[in-house]
C-alpha positions in Angstrom: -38.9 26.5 -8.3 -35.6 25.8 -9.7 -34.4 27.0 -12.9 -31.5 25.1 -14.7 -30.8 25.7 -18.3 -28.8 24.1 -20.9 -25.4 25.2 -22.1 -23.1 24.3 -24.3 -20.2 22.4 -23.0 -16.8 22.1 -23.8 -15.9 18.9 -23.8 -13.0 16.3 -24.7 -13.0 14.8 -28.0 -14.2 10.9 -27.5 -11.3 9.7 -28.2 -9.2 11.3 -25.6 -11.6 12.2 -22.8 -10.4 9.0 -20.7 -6.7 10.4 -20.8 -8.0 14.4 -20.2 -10.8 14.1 -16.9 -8.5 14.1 -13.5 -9.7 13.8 -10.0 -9.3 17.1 -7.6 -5.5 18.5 -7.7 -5.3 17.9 -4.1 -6.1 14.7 -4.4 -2.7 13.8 -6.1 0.4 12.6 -3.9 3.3 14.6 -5.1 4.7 11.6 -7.1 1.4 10.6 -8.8 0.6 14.1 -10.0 4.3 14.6 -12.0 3.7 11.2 -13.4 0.1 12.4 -14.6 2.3 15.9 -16.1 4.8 13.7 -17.4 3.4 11.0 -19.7 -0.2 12.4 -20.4 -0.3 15.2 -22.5 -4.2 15.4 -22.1 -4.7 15.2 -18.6 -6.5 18.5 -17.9 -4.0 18.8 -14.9 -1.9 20.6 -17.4 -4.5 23.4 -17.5 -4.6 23.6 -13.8 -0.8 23.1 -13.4 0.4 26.1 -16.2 3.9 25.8 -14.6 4.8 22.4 -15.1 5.8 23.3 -18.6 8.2 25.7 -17.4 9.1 23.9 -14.4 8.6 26.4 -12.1 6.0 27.0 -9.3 3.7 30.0 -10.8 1.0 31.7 -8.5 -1.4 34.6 -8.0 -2.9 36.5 -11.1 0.1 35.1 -13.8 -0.7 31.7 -13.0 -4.8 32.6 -13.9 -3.5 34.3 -17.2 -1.4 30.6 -17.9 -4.2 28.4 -16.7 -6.2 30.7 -19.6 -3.2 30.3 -22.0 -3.3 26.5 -21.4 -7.2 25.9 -22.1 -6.5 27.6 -25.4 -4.0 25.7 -26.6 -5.9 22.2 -25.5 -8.7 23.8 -27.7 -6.6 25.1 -30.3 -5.2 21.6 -30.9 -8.6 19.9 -30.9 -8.2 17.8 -27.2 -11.2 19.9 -26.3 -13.9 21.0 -28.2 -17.2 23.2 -28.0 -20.5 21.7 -28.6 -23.0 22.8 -31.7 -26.4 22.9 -29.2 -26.7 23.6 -25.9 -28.1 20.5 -23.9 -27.7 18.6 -20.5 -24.8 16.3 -20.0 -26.0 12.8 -17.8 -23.4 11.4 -16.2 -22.9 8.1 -14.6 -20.1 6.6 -12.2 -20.3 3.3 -11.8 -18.1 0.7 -9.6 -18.8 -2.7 -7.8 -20.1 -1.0 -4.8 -21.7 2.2 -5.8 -23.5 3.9 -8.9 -24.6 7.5 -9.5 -26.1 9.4 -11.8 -26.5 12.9 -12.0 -27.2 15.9 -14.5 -24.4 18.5 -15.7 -26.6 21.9 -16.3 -26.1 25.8 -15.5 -27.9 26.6 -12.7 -28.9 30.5 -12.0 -27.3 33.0 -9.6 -30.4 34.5 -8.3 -31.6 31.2 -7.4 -28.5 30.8 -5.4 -29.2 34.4 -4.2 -32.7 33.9 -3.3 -32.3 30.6 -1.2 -33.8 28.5 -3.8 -30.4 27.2 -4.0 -29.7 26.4 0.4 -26.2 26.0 1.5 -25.7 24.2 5.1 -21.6 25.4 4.9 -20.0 29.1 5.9 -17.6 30.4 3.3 -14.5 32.7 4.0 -15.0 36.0 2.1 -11.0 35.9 0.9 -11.9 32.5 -0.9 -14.9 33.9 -2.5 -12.9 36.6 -4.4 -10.0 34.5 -5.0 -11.9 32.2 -6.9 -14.3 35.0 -8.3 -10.9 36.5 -10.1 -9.7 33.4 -11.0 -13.0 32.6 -13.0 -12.9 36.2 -14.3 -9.3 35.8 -16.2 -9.8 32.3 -17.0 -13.1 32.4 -18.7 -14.7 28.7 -18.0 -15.7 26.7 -14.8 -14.5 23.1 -14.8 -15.9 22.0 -11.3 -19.0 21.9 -11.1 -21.0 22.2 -7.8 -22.4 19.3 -6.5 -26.3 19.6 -5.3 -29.3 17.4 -4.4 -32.5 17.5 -5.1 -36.1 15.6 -3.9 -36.3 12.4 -5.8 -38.9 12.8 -8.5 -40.3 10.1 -10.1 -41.3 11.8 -13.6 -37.9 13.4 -13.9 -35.9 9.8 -13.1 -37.9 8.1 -16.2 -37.3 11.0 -18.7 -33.4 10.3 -17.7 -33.6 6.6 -17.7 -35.4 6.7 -21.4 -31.9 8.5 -22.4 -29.6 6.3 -20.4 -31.3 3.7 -23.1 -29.3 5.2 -25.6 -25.6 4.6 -26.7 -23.8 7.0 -24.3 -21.3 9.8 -26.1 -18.4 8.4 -23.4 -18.1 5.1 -22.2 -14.5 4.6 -20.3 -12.7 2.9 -17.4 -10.0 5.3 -14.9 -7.4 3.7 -13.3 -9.2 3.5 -9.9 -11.6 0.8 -11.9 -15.0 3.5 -12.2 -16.7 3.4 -15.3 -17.6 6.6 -16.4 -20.4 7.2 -19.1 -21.7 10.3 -20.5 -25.2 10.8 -22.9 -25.3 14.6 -24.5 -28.9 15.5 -24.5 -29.4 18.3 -26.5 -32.6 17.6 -28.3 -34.9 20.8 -27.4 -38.4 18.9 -26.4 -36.3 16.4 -24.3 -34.1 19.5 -22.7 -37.8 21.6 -22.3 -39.0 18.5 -20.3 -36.2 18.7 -18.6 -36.3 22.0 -17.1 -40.4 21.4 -16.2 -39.5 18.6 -14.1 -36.9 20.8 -12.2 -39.7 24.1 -12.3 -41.9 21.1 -9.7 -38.4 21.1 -7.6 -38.8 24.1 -4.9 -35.3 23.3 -3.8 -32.2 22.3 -4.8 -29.1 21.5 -1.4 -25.2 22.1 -2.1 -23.8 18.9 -1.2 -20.4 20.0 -2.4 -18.9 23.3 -3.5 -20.2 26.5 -1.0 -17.2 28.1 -2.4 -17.4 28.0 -5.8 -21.3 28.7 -5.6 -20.7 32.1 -3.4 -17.5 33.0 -5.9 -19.8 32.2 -8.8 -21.8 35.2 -7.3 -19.4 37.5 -6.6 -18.3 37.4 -10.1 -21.7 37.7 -11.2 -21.7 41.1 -9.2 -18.6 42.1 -10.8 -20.3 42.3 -14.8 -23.1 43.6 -13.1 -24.8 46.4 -15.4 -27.6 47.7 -14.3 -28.5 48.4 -18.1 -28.0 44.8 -19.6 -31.4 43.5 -20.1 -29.9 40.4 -21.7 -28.5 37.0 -19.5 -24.2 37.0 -19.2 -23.4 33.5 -19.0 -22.1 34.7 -15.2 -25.7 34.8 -14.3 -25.4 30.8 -14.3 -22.6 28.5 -13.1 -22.3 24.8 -13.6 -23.7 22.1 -11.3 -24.1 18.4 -11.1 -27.6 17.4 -9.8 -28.0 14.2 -8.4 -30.8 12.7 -6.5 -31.0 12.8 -2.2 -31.1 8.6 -2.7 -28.0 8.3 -4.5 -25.4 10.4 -2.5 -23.7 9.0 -0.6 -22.2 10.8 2.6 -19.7 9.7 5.2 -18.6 11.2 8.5 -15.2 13.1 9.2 -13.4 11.6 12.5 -11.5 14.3 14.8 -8.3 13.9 16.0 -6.7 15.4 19.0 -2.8 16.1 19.6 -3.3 16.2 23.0 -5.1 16.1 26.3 -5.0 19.9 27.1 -2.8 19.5 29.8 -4.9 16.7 31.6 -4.0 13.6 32.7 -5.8 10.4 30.8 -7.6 9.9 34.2 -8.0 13.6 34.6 -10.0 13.6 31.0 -11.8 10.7 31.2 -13.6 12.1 34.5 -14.2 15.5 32.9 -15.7 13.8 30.3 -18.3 12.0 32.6 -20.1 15.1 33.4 -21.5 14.4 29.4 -21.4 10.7 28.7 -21.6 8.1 30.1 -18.2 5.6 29.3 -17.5 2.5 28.7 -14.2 0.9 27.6 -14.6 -1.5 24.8 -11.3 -2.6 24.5 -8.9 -3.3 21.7 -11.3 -4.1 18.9 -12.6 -1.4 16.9 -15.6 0.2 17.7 -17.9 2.3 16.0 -21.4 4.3 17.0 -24.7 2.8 16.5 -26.6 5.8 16.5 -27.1 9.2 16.8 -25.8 11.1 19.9 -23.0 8.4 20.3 -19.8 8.3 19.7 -16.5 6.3 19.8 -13.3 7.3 21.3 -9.9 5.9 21.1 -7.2 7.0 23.4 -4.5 5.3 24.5 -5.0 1.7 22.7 -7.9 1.3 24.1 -12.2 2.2 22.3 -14.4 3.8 24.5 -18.2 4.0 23.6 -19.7 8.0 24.4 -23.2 8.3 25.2 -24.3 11.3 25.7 -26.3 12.1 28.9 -29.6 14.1 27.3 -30.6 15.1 30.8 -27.6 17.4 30.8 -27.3 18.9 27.7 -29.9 20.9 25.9 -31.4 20.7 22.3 -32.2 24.3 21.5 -32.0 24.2 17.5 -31.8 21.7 14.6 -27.8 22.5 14.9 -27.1 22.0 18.6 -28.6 18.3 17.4 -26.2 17.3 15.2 -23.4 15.1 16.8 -20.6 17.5 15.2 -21.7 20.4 17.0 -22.2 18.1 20.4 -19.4 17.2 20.7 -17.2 20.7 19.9 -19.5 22.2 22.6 -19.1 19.1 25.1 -15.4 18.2 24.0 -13.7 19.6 22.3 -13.9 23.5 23.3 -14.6 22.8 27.0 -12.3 20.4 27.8 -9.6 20.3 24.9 -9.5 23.7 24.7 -10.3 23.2 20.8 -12.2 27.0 19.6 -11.4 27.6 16.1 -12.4 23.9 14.1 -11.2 25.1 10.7 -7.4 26.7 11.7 -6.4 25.4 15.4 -3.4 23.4 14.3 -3.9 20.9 17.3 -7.0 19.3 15.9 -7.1 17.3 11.7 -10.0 15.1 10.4 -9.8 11.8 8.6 -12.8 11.0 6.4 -13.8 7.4 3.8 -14.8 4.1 4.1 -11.5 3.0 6.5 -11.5 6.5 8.7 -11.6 4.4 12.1 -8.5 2.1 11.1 -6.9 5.6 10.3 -7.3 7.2 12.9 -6.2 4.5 15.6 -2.9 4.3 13.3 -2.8 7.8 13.6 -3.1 7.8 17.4 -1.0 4.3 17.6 2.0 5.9 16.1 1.8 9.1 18.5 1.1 11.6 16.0 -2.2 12.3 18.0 -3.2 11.8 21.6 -6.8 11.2 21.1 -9.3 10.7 18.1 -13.6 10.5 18.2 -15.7 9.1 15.6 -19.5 9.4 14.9 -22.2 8.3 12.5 -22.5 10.2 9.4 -24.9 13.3 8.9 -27.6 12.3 6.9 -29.6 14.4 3.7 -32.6 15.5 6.0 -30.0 16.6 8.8 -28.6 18.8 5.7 -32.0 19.8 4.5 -32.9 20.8 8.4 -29.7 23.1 9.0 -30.0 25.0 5.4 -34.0 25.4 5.9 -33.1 27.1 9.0 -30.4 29.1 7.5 -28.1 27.8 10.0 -24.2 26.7 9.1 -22.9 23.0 9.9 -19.3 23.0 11.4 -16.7 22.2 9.4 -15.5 19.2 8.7 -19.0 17.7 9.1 -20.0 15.7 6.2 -17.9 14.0 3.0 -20.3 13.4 0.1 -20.2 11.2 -2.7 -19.5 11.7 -5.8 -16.4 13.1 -5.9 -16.4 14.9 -9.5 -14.0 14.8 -12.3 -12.2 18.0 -13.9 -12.8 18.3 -17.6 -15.4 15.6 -18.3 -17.6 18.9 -18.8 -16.8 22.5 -19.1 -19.2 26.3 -18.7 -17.8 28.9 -20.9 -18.3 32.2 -18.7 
């Protein structure tokens, strides 16, 4: 069963929480993220971005002790502030063409440790630790980890009775979401809560492998093996959303080159696996599973894969990422290492296929494949079985905002 508990969040003051949540640093083109440092005072950037106010680039263990420095001052002068009573935070994104709602809460380390919490990602041990030390100096975790859980019927209608209410936030963001947030913090309605999630044997990491694995190396480092009593490092903060609400999209792979092969020599290599079949200059995309779309030199292909020749030994040899590596990409393209060969970059959204013949149009790759996304029980499959996904296999929806709720550690 899964355990989730309460906390009490540090949050923005209402007036100013539209002006302090930001979207992923990365996220920000160079130019949007100094106009973000230089008219907002609130944006939580500042937090993440310590050297801006001394215009200078800051990294490694100083920049931790700034980001800490920062979230002080941002309580200090009352832009955040720490709630009275520990409760769950429901929070809704809203936009013409999408809606989600999910549950802020702390979510244990054992269970994570046990496999009640499954990952379906690897995670690079460096990362781990990096992240681990930079939760250890900067005492609170702002990104939460994204999971999923089994829809449950009970557990929707206790949340839609609070959504009823009048929501603590209610805001707009410049990309036109509307964001809303209801604090629920009264104990029978919290207690309910966490029996709904006791029925729920499992809960998937949609997003944020990294940040769940650092969240236990840090617990390892306050480890005392004569503390009966809970640290709050024995939990770290998740969002938990429904399987029927995220939403998850594929991650196209471009090519610089052919490998030394000619267009004709490639194509005919790749025959041995698909069967081909030029579609022309309009775009194409896969209908189904096992079948993918190519574009190479102006021109769609359609890639179906020849199942009398290749061989379906585990749930990950199904998936279409791992096809087509072990068809494609490593055979023939000479493409081993997905996450650092330099030759190969992934595009990912709702436009990825007009991206990626731009991309290929304008010479700055040779050769790009697309494929239908993943879906949840393809997850659910490759994290029962304790197998990894490659990467770059799925984008999920929602992408979380820094700040809108805060885990003191």
């Amino acid at each position: 069963m899964a355990t989730v508990k309460p906390f009490r969040a540090i949050r923005p003051t209402e007036d100013k929480a539209a002006f302090v949540v930001s979207r992923s640093y990365q996220s920000y083109s160079k130019k949007e993220l100094n106009a973000n440092l230089e008219f907002n005072p609130f944006s939580f950037l500042h937090i993440i971005n310590p050297g801006y106010k001394f215009d200078k680039q800051i990294a490694g263990n100083k920049r931790f002790s700034l980001v800490r420095n920062r979230y002080l001052g941002f309580l200090e002068d009352d832009i955040l502030k720490k709630d009275m009573e520990p409760g769950f935070y429901l929070y809704q994104m809203e936009q013409d063409d999408f809606s989600f709602c999910g549950l802020f809460c702390a979510t244990s380390v054992a269970d994570y440790r046990n496999n009640v919490i499954r990952k379906h990602e690897d995670t690079i041990k460096h990362r781990e630790t990096l992240f681990a030390n930079y939760l250890k100096t900067v005492k609170f975790n702002a990104e939460p980890v994204l999971m999923t859980y089994a829809d449950n019927t009970d557990l929707k209608e206790l949340l839609d009775t609070e959504k009823r209410k009048n929501p603590s936030y209610h805001f707009t963001t410049t990309d036109k979401v509307t964001h809303k947030l209801w604090v629920i913090s009264n104990d029978t309605t919290t207690k309910n809560i966490q029996k709904q999630f006791q029925k729920i044997d499992k809960l998937y990491i949609a997003d944020g492998h990294h940040r769940s694995a650092s969240s236990e190396v840090l617990s390892k480092m306050y480890t005392d093996e004569h503390q009966s009593e809970e640290r709050p490092s024995d939990y770290f903060m998740s969002y938990l959303i429904p399987e029927s609400e995220i939403r998850i999209y594929e991650f196209n792979r471009l090519v610089k080159d052919l490998n030394g092969l000619s267009k004709e020599e490639f194509l005919i290599a790749l025959d041995a696996h698909f069967r081909i079949e030029n579609k022309g200059k309009v775009l194409y995309k896969p209908t189904k599973k096992h079948h993918f779309s190519m574009y190479l030199d102006g021109d769609f292909y359609s890639l179906y894969l020849r199942k009398t020749v290749y061989t379906f030994t585990d749930e990950l040899s199904e998936l279409d990422t791992q096809i087509l590596y072990k068809t494609i990409l490593e055979p023939i393209l000479g493409v081993t290492d997905l996450r650092n060969d330099k030759r190969i970059s992934y595009g990912s959204g709702k436009h990825n296929s007009i991206r990626m013949k731009n991309e290929i149009d304008t010479k700055n790759y040779q050769v790009g494949f697309s494929m239908l996304p993943i879906s949840v029980s393809e997850i659910k499959k490759i994290a029962n079985a304790g197998l990894v996904m490659p990467p770059k296999t799925t984008y999920i929806e929602p992408k979380l905002l820094s700040g809108m709720a805060i885990y003191e550690l």
